[in-house]
Structures are given as structure tokens and as C-alpha cells.
C-alpha positions in Angstrom: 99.0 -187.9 264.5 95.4 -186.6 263.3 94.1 -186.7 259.7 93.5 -184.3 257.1 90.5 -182.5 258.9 92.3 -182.4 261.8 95.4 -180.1 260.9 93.1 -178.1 258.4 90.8 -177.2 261.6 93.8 -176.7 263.9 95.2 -174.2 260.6 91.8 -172.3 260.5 91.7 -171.7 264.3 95.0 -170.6 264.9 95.1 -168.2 261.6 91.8 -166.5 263.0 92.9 -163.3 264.1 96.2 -163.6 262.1 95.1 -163.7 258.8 96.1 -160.1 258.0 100.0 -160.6 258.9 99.9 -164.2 257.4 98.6 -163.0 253.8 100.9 -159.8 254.0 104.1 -161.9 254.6 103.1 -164.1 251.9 102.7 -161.5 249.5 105.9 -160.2 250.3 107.5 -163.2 249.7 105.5 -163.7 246.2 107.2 -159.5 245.3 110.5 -160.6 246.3 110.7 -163.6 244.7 108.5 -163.6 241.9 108.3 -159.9 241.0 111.3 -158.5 241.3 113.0 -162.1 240.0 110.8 -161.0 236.6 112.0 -157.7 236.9 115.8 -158.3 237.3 115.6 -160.5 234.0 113.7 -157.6 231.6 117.1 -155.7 230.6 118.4 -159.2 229.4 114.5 -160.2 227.0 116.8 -160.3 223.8 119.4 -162.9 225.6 116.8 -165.3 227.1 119.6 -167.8 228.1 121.6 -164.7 230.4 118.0 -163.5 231.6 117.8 -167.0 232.7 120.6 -167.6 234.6 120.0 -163.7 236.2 116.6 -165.5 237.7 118.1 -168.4 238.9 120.7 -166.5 240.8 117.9 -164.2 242.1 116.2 -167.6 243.3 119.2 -168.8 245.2 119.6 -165.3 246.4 115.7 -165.5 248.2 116.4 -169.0 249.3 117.0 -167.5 252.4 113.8 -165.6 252.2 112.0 -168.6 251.7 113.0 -170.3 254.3 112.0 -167.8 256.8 108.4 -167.5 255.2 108.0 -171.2 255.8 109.2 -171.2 259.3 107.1 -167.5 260.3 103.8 -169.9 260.4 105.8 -172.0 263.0 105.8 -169.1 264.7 102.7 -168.5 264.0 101.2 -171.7 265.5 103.7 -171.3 268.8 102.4 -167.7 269.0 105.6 -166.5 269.1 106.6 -162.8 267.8 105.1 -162.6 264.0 106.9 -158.9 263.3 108.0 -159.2 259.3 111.5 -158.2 260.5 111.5 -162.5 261.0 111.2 -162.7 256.9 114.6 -162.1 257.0 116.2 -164.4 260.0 117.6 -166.7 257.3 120.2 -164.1 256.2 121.1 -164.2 259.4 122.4 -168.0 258.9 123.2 -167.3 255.3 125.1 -170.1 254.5 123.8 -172.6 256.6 120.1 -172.1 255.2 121.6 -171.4 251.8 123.4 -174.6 251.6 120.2 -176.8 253.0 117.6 -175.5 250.6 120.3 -176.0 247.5 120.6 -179.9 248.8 117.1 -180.3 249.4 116.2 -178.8 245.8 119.0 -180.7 244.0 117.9 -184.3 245.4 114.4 -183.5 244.7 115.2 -182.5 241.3 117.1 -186.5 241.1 114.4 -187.8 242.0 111.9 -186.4 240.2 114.6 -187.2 236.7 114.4 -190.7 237.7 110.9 -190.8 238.5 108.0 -188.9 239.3 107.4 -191.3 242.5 110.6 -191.1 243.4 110.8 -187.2 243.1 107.6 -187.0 245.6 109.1 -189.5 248.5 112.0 -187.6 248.1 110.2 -184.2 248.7 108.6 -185.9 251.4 111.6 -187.1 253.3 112.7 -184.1 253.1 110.3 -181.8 253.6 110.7 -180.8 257.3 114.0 -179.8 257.2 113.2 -175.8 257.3 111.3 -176.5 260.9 114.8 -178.4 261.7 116.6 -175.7 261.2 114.9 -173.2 263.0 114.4 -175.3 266.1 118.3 -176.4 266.5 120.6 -173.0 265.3 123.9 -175.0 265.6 122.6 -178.3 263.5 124.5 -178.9 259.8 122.6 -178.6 256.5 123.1 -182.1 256.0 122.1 -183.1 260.1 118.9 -181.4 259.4 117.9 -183.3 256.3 118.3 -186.4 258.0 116.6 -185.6 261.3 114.0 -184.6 258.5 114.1 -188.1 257.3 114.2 -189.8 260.6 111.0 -188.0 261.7 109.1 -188.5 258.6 109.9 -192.5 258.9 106.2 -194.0 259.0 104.6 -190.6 257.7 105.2 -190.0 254.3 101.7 -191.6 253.2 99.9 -189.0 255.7 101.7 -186.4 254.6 101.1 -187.1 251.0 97.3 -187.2 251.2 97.6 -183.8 253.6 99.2 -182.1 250.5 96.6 -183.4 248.0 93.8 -182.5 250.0 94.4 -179.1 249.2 94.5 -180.2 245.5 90.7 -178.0 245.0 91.7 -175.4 246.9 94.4 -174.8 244.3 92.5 -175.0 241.5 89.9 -172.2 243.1 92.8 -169.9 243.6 93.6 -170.6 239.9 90.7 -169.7 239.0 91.2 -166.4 240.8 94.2 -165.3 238.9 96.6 -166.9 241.5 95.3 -164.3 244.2 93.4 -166.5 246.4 96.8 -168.2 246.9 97.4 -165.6 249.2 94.9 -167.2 251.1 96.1 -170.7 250.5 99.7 -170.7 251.3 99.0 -169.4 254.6 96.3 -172.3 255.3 98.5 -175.2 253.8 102.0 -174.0 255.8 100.0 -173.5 259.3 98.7 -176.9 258.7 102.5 -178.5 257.4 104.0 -176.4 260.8 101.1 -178.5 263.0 101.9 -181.5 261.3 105.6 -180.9 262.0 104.7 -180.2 266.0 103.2 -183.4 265.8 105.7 -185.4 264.3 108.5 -183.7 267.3 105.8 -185.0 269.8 105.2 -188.5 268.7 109.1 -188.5 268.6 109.3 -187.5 272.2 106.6 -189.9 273.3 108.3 -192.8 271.6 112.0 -191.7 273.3 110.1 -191.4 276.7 108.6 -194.9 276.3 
């Protein structure tokens, strides 16, 4: 496993050329998720509670969508096909990614009521189930989150300091009105979807031992 610098680097190289198809797709995302999810809710701005619950079922209606936006810089980084046609694989496997991204959410959520602490371990035990399922088609919402949790055994702590290392980088694109985050998703999922390569190698090497 290398440190921070190390997946950043390996993010900037492999984004060099790509950086055009990587901020498009993530501001499509941002529209389908976050505008239209806005947009949906304005009939219901006197009934705040229904405009509510319109949003969330928007959000678990992009789940899906988010899913494939994670796992199009893992295609990125194997330079497989990039075409934006991919943004939309995880309808494909509707219930399967559906159901995954609800679990993850809900036991984040948990944790995060009991503890803050225990809301972040959580999210990072969890947190390469999306690569999971798109390497292994046939593997069960609950298979994947604990393959997620197996690999991530020994690496929480690196993968924790990866996440804040982007901490300034955040605040910049603040700072911008949110629009250098089309910027920064890109560079922090390329570096995640290394990370995750990683964490499959280390897990071969150990098997092969």
C-alpha cells in the first residue's frame, strides 16, 4: 500500500488526458441528483414535510446512478471504455445495487447516532463495496459489504488520513461556490479506485503466500 502522495500522484497522472469526460460525468451526476432532486420538490414549498419525502425518494431513485459514477473512475484507472452510457450500468442491476447502497447508508447512519467514531469506522469498512460490486456481477448486497470489510481489515487508519488529506482541497472548492468540486470529486474517486486496486493486490499477494 503507498501513502497519501502516492495515490494523489497515481490520480493526477491517470486523469491527464481524461479530465474532460471525468468532470462532465460528475456534473451530470451533481444535475441528476442535486438539481433535478430540488426541482421535483418545488410544487410541494408550502408542504415541506411531502417535498421532503419527494427528495428522498428521488435519492433512492439515483442510488443507482451513484453507484455507477463511483465505479466509472474504476474504469477510468483500468482504461477501460469511459462512454457516459456507463452512468447508467447500475439500473441495469437495479435491485442488487439498490439494496447495497440502502444497507451501507443505513449502518452508517447507526453509527454515526451512536457515535461520530463509530459512524466513520463504519463508513470505512464499508466503503469499498461499490468496486465489489462491479468486479463480481453475481455477488449479494450483503456478500459485498463484507468482502468490503474483509479487505479493509488493517486499512481503515490509511484510508482515513487519504480522505482527510483532501480536507483543503475542499475548502478551496468552497470557496469557489462548490464548482471546483467538479474538479475534486474526480481527483479523490481516482485516488479511492487506486487504493481499492491496491487493497485486491495485497489480498492476492497474501492468498499466493
Amino acid at each position: 500500500m503507498g501513502n497519501n502522495q502516492f495515490y494523489k500522484n497515481k490520480a493526477l497522472a491517470i486523469l491527464e488526458g481524461k479530465w474532460g469526460k471525468a468532470i462532465i460525468a460528475t456534473l451530470i451526476m451533481a444535475i441528476i441528483t442535486g438539481g433535478i432532486g430540488e426541482v421535483v420538490s418545488i410544487p410541494f414549498i408550502n408542504a415541506p414535510w411531502t417535498g421532503m419525502g419527494v427528495q428522498g425518494i428521488w435519492s433512492l431513485i439515483t442510488m443507482p446512478l451513484m453507484w455507477a459514477w463511483t465505479v466509472f473512475f474504476l474504469r477510468i484507472i483500468r482504461n477501460e471504455d469511459i462512454d457516459y452510457g456507463h452512468l447508467l450500468d447500475g439500473y441495469k442491476q437495479f435491485g442488487r445495487i439498490l439494496l447495497a447502497e440502502i444497507l451501507v447508508t443505513i449502518a452508517v447512519c447507526i453509527g454515526f447516532l451512536l457515535l461520530i467514531v463509530p459512524g466513520i469506522i463504519i463508513a470505512l469498512m464499508l466503503s469499498q463495496t461499490d468496486f465489489v460490486l462491479k468486479d463480481d456481477r453475481e455477488i449479494s448486497a450483503i456478500d459485498a459489504m463484507a468482502r468490503s470489510i474483509k479487505l479493509m481489515d488493517g486499512h481503515k487508519v490509511e484510508l482515513f488520513w487519504l480522505t482527510l488529506s483532501f480536507i483543503g482541497w475542499a475548502i478551496l472548492s468552497l470557496l469557489t461556490l462548490g464548482i471546483g468540486f467538479l474538479l475534486l470529486a474526480p481527483y479523490v474517486e481516482t485516488a479511492f479506485a487506486h487504493f481499492y486496486e491496491d487493497l485486491k493486490a495485497e489480498e492476492a499477494k497474501e492468498l499466493n503466500a
